[in-house]
C-alpha positions as CSV (number, residue, x, y, z in Angstrom):
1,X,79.5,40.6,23.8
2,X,76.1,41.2,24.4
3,X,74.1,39.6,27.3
4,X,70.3,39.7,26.0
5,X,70.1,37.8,23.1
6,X,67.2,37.1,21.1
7,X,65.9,33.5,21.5
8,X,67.4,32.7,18.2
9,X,70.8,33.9,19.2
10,X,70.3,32.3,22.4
11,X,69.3,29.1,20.6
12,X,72.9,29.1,18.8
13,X,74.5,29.7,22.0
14,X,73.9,27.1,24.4
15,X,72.8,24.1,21.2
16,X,69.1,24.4,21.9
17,X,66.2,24.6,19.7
18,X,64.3,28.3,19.7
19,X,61.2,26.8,20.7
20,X,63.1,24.7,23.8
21,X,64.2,28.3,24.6
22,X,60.9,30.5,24.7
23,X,59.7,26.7,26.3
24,X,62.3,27.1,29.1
25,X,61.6,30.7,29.2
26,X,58.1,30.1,30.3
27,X,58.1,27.2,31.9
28,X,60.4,28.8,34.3
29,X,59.7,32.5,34.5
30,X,63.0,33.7,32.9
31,X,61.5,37.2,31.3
32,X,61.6,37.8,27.4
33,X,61.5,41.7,27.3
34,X,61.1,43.4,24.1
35,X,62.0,39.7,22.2
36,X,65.1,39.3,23.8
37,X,66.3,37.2,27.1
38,X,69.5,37.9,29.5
39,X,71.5,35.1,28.5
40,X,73.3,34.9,32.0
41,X,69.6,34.2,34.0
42,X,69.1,31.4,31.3
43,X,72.1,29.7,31.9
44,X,71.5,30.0,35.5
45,X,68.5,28.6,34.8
46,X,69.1,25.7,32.7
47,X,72.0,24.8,35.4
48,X,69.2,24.5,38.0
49,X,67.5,22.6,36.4
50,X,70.3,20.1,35.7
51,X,70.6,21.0,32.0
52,X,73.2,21.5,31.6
53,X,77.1,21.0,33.3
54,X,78.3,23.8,35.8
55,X,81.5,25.4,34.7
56,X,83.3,27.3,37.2
């Protein structure tokens, strides 16, 4: 399974909206390189923030 996803995939993935994603994305300083974003440093991410539950 691939880990950098474009934010479309990524949108799919954790039941977002694309434009919440590049949002996050900036908002946060998670880096989109070459249109697509490491999917495990987003998650991370939106857990920091409280986003979303932690599963262990």
């Amino acid at each position: 399974m691939a880990n950098h996803l474009t934010p479309e995939e990524l949108s799919k993935e954790v039941g977002i909206e694309r434009e919440e994603v590049i949002r996050i994305c900036l908002e946060e300083h998670v880096p989109i390189y070459h249109g697509k974003i490491d999917k495990t440093l987003f998650q991370a991410q939106l857990v920091a923030l409280g986003a979303t539950p932690h599963t262990h």
